[in-house]
SEFIZA-3560 file (N, C-alpha, C; in Angstrom, 3 decimals):
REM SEFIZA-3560
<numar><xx>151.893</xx><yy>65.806</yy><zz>53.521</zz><atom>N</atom></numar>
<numar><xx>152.354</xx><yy>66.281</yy><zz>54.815</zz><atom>CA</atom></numar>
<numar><xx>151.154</xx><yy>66.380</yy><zz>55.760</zz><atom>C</atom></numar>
<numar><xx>151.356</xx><yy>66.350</yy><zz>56.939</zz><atom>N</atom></numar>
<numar><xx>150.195</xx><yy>65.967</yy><zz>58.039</zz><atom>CA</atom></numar>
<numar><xx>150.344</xx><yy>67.898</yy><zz>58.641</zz><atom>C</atom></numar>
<numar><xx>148.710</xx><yy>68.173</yy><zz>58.995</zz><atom>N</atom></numar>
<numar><xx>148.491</xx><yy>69.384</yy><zz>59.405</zz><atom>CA</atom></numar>
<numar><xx>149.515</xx><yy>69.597</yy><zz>60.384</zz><atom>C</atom></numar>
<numar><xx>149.712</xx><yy>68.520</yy><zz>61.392</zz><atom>N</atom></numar>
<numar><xx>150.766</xx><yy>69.055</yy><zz>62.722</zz><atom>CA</atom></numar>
<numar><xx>152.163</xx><yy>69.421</yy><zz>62.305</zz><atom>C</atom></numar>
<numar><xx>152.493</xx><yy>68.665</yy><zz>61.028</zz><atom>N</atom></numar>
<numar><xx>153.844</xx><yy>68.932</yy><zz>60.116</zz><atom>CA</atom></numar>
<numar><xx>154.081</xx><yy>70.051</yy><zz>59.498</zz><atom>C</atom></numar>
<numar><xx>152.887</xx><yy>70.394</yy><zz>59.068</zz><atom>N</atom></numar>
<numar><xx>152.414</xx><yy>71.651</yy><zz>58.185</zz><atom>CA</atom></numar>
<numar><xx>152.929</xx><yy>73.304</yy><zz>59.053</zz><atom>C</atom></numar>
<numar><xx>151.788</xx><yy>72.543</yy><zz>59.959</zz><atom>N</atom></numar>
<numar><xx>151.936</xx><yy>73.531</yy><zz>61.100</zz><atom>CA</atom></numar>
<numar><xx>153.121</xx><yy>74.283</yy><zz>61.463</zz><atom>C</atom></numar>
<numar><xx>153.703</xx><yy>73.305</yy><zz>62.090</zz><atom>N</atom></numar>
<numar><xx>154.735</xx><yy>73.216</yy><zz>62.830</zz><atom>CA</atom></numar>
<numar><xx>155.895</xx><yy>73.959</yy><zz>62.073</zz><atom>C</atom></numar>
<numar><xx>156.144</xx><yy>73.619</yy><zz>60.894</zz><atom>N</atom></numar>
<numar><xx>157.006</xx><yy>74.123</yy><zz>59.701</zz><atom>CA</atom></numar>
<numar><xx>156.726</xx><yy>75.490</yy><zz>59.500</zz><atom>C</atom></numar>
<numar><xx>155.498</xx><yy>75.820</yy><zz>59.204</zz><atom>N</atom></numar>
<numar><xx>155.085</xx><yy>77.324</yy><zz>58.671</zz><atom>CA</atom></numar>
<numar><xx>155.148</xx><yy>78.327</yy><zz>60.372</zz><atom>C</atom></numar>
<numar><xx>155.339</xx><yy>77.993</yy><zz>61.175</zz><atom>N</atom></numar>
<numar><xx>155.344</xx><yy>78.162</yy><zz>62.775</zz><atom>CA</atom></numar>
<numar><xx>157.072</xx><yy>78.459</yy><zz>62.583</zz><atom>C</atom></numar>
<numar><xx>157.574</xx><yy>77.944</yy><zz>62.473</zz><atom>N</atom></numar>
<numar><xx>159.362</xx><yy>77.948</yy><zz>62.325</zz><atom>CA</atom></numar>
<numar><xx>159.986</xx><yy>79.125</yy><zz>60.865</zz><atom>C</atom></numar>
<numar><xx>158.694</xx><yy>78.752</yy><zz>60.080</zz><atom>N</atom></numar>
<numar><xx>159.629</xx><yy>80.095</yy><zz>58.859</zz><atom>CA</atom></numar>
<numar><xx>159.228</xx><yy>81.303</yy><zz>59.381</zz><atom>C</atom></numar>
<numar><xx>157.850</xx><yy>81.416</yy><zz>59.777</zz><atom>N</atom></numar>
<numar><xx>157.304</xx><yy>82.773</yy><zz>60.077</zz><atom>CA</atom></numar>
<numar><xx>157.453</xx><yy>83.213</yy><zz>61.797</zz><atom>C</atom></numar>
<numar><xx>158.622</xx><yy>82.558</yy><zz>62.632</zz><atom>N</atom></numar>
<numar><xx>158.433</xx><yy>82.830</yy><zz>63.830</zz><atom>CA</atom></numar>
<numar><xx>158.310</xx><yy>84.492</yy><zz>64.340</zz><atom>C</atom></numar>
<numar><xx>159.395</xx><yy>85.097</yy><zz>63.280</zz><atom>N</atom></numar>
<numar><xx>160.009</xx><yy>86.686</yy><zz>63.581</zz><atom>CA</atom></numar>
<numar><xx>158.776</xx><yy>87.208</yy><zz>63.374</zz><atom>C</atom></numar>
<numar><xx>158.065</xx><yy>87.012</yy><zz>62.487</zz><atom>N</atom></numar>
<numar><xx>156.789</xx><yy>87.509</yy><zz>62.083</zz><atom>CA</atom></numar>
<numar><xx>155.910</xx><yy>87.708</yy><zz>62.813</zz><atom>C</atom></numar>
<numar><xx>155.776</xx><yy>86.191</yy><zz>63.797</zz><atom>N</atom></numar>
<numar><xx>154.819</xx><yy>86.408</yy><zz>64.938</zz><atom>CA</atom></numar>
<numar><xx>154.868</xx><yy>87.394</yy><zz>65.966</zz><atom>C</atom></numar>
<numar><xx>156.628</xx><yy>87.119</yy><zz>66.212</zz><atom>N</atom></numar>
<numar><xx>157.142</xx><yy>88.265</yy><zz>67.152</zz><atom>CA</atom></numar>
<numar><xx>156.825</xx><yy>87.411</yy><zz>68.682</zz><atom>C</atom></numar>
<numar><xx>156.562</xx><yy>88.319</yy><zz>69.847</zz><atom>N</atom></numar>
<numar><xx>156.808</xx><yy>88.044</yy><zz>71.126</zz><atom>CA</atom></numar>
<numar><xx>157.090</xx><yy>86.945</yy><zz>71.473</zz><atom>C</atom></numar>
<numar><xx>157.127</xx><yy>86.365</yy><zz>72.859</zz><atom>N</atom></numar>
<numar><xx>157.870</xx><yy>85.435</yy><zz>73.616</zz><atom>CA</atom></numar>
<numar><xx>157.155</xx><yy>83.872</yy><zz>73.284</zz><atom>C</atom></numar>
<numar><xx>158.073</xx><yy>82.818</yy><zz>72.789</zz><atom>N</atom></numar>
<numar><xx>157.859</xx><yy>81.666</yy><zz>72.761</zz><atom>CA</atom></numar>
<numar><xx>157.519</xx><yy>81.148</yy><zz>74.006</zz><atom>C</atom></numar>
<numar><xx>155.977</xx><yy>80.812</yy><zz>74.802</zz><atom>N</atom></numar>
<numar><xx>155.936</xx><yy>80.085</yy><zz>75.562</zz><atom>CA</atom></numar>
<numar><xx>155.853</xx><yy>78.845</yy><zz>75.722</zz><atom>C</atom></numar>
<numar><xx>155.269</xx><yy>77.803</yy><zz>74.417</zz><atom>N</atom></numar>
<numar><xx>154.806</xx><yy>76.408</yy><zz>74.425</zz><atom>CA</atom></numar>
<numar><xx>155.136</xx><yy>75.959</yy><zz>73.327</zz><atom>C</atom></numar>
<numar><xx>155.765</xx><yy>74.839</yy><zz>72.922</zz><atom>N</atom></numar>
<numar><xx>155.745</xx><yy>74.330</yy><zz>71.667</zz><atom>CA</atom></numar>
<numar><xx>155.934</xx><yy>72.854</yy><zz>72.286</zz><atom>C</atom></numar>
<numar><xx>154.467</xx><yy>71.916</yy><zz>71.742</zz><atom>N</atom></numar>
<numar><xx>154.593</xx><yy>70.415</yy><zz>72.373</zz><atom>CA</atom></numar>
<numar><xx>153.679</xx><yy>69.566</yy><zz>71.128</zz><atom>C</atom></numar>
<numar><xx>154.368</xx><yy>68.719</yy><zz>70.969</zz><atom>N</atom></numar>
<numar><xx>153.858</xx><yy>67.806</yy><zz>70.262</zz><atom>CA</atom></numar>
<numar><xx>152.875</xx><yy>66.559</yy><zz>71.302</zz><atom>C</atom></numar>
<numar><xx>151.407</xx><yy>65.696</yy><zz>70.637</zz><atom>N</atom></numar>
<numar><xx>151.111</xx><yy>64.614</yy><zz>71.744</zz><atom>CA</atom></numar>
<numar><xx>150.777</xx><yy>63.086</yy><zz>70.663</zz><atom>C</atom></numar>
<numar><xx>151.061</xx><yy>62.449</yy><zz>70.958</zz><atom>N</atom></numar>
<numar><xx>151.055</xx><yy>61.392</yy><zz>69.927</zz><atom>CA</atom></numar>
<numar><xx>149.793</xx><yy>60.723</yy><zz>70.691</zz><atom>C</atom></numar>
<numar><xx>149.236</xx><yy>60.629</yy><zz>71.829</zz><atom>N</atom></numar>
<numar><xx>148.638</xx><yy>59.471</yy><zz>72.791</zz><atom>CA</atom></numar>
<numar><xx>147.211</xx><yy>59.321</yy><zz>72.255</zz><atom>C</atom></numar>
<numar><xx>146.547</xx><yy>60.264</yy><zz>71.405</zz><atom>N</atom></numar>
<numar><xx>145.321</xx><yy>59.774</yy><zz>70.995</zz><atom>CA</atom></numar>
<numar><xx>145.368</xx><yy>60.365</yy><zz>69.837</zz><atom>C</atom></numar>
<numar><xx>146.403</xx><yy>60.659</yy><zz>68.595</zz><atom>N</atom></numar>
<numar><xx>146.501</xx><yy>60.946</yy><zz>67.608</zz><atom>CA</atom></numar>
<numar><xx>147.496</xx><yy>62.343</yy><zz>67.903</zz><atom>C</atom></numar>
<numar><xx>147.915</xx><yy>62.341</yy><zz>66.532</zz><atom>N</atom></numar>
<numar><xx>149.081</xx><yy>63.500</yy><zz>66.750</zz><atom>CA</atom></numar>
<numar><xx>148.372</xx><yy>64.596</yy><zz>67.167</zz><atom>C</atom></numar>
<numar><xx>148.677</xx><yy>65.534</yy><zz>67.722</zz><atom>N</atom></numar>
<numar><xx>148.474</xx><yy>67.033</yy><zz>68.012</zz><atom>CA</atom></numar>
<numar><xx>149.546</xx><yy>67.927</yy><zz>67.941</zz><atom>C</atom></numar>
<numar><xx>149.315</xx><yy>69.217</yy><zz>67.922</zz><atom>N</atom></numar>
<numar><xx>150.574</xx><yy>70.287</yy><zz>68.105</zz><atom>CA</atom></numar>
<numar><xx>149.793</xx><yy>71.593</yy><zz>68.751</zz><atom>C</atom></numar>
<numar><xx>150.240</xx><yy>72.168</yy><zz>69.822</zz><atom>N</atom></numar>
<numar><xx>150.031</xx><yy>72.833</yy><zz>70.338</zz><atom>CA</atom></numar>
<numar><xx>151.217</xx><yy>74.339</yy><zz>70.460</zz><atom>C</atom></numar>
<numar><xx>151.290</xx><yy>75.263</yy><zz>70.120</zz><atom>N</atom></numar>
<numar><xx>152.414</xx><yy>76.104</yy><zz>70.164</zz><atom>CA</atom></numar>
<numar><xx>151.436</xx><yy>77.867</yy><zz>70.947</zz><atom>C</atom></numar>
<numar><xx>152.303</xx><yy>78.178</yy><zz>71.682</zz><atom>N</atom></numar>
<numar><xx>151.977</xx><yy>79.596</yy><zz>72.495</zz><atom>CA</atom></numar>
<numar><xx>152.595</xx><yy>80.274</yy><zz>72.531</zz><atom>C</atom></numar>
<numar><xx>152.175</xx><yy>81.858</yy><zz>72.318</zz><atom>N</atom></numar>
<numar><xx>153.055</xx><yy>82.614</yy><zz>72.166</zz><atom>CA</atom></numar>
<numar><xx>152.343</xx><yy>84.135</yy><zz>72.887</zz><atom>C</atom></numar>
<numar><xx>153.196</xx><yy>85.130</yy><zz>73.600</zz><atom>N</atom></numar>
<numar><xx>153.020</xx><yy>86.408</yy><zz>74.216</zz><atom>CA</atom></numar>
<numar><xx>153.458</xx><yy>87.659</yy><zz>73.612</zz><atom>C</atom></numar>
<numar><xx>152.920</xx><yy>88.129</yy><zz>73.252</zz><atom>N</atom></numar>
<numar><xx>152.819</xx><yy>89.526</yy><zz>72.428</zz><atom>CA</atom></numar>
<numar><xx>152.643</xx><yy>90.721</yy><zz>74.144</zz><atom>C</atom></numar>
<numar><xx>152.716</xx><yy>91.641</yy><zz>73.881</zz><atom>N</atom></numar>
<numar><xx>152.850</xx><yy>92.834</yy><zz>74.949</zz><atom>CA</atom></numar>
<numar><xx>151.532</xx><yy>92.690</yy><zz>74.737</zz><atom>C</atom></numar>
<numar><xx>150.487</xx><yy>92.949</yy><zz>73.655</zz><atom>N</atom></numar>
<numar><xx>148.741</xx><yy>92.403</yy><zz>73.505</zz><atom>CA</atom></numar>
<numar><xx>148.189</xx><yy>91.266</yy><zz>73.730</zz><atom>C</atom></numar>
<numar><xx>148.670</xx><yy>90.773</yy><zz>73.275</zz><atom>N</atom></numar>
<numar><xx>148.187</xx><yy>89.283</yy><zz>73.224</zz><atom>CA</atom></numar>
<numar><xx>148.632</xx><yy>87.899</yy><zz>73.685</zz><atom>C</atom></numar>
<numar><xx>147.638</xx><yy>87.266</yy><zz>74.237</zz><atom>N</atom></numar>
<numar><xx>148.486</xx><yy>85.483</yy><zz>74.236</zz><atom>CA</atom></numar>
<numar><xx>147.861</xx><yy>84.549</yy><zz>72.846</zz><atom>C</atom></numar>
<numar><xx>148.839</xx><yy>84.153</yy><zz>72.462</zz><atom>N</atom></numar>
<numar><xx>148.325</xx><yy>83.582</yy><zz>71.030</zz><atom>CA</atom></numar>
<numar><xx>148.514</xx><yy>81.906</yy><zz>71.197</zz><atom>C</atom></numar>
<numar><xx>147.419</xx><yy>81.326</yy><zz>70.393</zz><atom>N</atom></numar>
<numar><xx>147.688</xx><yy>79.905</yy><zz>70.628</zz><atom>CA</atom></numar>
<numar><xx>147.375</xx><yy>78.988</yy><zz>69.609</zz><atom>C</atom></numar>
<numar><xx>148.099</xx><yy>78.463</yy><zz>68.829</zz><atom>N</atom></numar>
<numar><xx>147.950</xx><yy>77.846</yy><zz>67.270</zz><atom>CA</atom></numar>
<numar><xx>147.739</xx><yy>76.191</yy><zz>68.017</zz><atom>C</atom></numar>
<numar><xx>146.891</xx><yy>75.518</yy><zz>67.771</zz><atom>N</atom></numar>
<numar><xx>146.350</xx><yy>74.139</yy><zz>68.082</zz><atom>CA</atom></numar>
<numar><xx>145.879</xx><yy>73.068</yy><zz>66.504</zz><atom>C</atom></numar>
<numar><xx>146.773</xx><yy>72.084</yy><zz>66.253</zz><atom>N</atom></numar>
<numar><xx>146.459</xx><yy>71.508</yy><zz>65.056</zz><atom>CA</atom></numar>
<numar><xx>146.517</xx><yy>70.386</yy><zz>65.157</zz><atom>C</atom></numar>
<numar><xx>145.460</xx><yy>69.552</yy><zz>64.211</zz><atom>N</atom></numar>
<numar><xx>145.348</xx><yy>67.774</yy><zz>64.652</zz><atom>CA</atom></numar>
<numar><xx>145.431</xx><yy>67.530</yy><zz>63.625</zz><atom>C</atom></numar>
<numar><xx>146.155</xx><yy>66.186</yy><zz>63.561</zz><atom>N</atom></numar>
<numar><xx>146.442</xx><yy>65.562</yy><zz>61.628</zz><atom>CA</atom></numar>
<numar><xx>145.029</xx><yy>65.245</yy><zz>61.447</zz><atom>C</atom></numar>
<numar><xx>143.841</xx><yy>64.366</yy><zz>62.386</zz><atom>N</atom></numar>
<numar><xx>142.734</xx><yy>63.889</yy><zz>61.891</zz><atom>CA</atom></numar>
<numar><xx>141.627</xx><yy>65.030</yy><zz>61.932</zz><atom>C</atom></numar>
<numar><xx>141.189</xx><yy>64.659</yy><zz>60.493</zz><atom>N</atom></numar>
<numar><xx>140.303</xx><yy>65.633</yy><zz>59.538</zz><atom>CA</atom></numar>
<numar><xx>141.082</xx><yy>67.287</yy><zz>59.823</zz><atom>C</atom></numar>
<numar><xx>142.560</xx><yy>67.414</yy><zz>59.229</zz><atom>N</atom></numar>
<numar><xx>142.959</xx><yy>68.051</yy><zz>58.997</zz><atom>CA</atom></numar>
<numar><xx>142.756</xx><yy>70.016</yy><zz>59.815</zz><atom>C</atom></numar>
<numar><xx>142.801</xx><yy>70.009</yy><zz>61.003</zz><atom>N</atom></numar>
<numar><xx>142.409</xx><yy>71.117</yy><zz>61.982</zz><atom>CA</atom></numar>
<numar><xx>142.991</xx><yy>71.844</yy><zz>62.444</zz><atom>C</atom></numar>
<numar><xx>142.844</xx><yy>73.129</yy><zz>62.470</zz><atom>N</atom></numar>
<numar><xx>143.685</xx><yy>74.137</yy><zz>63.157</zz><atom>CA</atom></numar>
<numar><xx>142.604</xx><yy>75.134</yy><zz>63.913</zz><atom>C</atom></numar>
<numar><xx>143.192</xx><yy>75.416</yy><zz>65.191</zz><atom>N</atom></numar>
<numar><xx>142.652</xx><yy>76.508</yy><zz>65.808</zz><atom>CA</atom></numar>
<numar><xx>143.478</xx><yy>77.306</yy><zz>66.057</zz><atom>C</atom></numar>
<numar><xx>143.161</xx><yy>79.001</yy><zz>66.079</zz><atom>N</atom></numar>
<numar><xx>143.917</xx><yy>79.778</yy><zz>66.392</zz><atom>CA</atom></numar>
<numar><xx>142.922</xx><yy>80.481</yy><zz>67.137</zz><atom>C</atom></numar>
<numar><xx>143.984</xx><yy>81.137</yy><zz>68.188</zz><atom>N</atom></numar>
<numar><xx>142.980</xx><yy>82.173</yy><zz>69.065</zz><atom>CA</atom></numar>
<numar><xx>143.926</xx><yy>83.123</yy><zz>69.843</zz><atom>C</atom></numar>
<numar><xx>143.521</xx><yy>84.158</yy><zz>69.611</zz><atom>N</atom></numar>
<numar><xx>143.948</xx><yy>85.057</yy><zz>70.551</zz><atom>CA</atom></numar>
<numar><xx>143.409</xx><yy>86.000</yy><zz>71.382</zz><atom>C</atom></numar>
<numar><xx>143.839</xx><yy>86.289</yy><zz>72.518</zz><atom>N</atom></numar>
<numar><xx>143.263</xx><yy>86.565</yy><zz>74.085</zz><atom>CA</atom></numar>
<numar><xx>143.710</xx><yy>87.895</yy><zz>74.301</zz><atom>C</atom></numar>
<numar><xx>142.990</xx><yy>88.732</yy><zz>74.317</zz><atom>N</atom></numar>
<numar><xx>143.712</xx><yy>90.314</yy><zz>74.325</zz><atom>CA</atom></numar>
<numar><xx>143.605</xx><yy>90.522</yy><zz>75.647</zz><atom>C</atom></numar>
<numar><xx>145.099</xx><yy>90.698</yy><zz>76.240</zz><atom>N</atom></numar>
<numar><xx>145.262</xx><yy>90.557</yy><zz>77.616</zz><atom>CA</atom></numar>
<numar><xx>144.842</xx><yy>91.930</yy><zz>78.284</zz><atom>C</atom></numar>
<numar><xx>144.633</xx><yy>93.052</yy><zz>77.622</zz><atom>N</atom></numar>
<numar><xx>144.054</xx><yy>94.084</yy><zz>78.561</zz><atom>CA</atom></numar>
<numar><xx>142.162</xx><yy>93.490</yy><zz>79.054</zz><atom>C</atom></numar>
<numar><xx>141.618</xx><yy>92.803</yy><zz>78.275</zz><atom>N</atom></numar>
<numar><xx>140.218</xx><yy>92.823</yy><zz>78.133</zz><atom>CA</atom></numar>
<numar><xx>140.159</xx><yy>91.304</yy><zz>79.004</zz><atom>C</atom></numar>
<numar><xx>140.965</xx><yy>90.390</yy><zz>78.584</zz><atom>N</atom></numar>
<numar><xx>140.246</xx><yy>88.982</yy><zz>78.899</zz><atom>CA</atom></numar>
<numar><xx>139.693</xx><yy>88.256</yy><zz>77.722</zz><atom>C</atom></numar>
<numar><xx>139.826</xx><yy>88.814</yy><zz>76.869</zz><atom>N</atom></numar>
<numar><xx>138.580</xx><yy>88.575</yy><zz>75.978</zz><atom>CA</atom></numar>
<numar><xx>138.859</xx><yy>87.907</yy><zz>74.622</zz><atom>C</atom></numar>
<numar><xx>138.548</xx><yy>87.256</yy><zz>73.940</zz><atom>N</atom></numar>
<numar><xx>138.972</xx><yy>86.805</yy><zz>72.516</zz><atom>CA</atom></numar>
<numar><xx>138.941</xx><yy>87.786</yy><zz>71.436</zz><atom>C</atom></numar>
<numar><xx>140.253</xx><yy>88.027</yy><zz>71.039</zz><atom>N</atom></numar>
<numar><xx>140.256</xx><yy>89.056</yy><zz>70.237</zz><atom>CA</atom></numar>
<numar><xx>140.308</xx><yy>88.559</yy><zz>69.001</zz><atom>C</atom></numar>
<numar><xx>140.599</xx><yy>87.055</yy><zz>68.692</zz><atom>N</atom></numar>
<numar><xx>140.651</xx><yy>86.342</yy><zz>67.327</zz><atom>CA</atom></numar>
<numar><xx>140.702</xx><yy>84.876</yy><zz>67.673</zz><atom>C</atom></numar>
<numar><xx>139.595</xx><yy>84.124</yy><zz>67.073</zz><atom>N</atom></numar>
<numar><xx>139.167</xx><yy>83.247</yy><zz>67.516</zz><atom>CA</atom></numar>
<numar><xx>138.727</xx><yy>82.559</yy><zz>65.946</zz><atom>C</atom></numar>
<numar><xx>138.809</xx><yy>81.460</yy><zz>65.636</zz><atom>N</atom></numar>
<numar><xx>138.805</xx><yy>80.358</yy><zz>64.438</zz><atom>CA</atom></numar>
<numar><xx>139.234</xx><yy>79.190</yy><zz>64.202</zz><atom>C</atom></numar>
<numar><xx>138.400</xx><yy>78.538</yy><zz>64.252</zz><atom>N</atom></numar>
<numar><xx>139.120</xx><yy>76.884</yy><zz>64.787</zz><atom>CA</atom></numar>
<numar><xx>137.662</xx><yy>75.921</yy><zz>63.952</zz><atom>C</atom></numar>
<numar><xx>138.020</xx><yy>74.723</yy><zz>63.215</zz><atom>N</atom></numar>
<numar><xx>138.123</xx><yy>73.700</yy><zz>62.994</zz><atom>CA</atom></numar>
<numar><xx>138.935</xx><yy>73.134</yy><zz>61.947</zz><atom>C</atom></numar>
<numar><xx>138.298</xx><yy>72.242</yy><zz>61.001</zz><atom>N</atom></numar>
<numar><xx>138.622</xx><yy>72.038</yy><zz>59.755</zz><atom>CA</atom></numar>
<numar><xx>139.461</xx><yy>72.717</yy><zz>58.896</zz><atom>C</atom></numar>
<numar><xx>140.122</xx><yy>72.103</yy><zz>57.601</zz><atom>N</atom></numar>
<numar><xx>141.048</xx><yy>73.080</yy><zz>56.883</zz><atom>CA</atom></numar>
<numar><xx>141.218</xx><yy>71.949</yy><zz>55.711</zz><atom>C</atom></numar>
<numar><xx>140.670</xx><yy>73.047</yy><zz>54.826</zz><atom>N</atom></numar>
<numar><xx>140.380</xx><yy>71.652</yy><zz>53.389</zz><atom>CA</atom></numar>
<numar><xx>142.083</xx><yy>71.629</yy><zz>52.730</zz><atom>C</atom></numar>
<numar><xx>143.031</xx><yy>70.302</yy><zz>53.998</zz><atom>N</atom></numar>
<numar><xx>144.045</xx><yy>70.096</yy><zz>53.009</zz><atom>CA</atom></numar>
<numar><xx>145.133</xx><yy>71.196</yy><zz>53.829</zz><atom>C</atom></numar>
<numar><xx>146.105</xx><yy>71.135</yy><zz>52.698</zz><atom>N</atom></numar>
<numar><xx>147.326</xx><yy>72.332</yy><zz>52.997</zz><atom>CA</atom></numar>
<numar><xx>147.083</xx><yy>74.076</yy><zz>52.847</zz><atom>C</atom></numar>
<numar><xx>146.433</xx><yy>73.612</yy><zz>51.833</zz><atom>N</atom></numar>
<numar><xx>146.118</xx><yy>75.204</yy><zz>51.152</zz><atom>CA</atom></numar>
<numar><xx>145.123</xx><yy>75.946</yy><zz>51.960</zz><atom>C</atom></numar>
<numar><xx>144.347</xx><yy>74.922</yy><zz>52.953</zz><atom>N</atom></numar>
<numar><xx>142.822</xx><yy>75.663</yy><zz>53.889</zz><atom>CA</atom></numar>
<numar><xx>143.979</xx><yy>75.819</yy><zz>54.866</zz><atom>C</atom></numar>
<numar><xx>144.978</xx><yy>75.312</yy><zz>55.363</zz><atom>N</atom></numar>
<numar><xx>145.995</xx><yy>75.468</yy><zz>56.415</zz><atom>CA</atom></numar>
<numar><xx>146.907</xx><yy>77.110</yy><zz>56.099</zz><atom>C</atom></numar>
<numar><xx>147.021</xx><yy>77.279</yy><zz>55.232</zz><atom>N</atom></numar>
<numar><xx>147.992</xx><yy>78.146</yy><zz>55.038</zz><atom>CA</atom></numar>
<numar><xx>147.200</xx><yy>79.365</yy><zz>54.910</zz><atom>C</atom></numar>
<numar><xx>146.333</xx><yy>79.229</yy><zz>54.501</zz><atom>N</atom></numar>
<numar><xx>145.043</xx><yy>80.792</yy><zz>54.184</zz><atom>CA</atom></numar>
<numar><xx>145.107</xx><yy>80.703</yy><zz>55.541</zz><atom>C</atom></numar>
<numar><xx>144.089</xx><yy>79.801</yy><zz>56.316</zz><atom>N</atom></numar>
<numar><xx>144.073</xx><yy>80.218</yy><zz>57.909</zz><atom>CA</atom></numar>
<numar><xx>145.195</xx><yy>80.650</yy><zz>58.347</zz><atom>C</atom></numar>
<numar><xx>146.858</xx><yy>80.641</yy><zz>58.589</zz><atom>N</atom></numar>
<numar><xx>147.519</xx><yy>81.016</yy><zz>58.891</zz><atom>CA</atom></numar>
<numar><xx>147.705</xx><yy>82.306</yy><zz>58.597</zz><atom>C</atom></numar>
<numar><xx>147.870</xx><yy>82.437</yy><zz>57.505</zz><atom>N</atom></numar>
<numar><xx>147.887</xx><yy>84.021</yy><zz>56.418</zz><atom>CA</atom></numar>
<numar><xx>146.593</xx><yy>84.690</yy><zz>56.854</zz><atom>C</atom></numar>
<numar><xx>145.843</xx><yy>84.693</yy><zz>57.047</zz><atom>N</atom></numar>
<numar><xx>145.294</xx><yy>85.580</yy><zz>57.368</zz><atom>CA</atom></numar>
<numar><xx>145.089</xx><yy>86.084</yy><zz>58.839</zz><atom>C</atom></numar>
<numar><xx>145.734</xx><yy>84.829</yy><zz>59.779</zz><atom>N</atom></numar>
<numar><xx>145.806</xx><yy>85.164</yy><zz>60.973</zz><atom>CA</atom></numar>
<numar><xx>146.785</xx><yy>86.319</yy><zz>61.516</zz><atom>C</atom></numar>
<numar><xx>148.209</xx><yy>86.278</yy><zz>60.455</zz><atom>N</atom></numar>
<numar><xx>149.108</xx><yy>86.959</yy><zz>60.477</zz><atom>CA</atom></numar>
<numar><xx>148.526</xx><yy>88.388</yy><zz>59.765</zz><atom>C</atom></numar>
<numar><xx>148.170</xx><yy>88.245</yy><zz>59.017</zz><atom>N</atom></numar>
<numar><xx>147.171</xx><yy>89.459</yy><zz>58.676</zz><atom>CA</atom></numar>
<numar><xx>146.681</xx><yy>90.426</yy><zz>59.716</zz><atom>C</atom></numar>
<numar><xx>145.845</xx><yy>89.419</yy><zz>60.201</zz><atom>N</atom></numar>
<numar><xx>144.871</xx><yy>90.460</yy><zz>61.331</zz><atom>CA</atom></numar>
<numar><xx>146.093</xx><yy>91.213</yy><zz>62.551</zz><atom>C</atom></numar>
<numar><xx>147.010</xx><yy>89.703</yy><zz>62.814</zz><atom>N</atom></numar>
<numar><xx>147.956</xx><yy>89.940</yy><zz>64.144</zz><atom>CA</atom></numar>
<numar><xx>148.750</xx><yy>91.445</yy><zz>63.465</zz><atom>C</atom></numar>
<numar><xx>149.262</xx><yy>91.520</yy><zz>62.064</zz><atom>N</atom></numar>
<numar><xx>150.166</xx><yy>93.413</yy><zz>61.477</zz><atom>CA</atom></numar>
<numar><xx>149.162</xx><yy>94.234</yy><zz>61.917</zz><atom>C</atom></numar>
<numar><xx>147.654</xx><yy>93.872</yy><zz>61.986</zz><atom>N</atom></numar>
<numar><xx>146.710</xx><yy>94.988</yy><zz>61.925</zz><atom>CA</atom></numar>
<numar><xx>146.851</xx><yy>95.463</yy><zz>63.431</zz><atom>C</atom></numar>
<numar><xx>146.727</xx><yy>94.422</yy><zz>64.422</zz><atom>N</atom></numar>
<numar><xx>146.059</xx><yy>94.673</yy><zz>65.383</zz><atom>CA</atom></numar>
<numar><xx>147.052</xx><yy>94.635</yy><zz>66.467</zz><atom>C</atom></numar>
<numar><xx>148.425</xx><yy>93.963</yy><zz>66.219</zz><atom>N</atom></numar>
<numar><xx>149.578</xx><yy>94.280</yy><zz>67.392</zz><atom>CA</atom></numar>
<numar><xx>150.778</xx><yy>94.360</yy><zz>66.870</zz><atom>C</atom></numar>
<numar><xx>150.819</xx><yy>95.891</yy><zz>65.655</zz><atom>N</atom></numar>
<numar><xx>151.963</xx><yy>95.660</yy><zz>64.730</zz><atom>CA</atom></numar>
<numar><xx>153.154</xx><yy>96.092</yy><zz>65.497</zz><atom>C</atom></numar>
<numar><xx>153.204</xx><yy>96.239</yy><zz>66.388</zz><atom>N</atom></numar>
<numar><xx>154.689</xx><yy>96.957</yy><zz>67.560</zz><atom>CA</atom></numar>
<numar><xx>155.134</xx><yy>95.723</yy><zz>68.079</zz><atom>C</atom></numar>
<numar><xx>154.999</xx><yy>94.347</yy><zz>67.880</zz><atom>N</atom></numar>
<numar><xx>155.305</xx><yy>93.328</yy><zz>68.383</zz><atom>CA</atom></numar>
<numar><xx>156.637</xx><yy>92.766</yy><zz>67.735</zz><atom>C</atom></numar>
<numar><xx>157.695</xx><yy>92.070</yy><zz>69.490</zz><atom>N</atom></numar>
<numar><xx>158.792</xx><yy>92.426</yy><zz>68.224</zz><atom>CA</atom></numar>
<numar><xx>159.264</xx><yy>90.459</yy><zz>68.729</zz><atom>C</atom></numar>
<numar><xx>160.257</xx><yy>90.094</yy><zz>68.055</zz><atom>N</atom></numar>
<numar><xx>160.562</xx><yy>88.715</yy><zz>68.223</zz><atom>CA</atom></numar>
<numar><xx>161.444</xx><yy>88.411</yy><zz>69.475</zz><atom>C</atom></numar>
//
């Protein structure tokens, strides 16, 4: 399965999880696949970014009282299993840090 597939899938089981408002979900084929998906928390703007080549995900989130990057991690991902830890633990930090967030 290709990271943007990966992505995209584990993005759809765990949406409730993420919680707040779906703003972006776009796929780009024009210089290799990409996936881009955004999302608004009452804290946060969150933004999951993944490329099939050399397997990549960025996540970041923008803590809207500050401006500021409140969670930030992005390149590489050895495979499915470096995809899914990065996810899991992103969701991790997001219970810690904006657990009143609702879907």
């Amino acid at each position: 399965m290709k990271a943007t597939d990966y992505v995209a899938a584990w993005i759809a089981s765990h949406r409730g999880k993420i919680g707040g408002t779906q703003l972006k979900f776009a796929r780009q084929e024009t210089y290799g696949r990409t996936l881009c998906a955004e999302f608004e928390t009452a804290k946060h703007l969150i933004q999951f970014c993944a490329w099939d080549h050399a397997c990549c995900l960025d996540i970041l989130a923008l803590d809207k009282d500050t401006g500021r990057d409140a969670y930030n991690v992005a390149g590489d991902c050895p495979g499915a299993t470096g995809l899914l830890d990065r996810l899991h633990r992103f969701l991790s930090w997001l219970n810690v840090n904006d657990p009143n967030r609702t879907a």
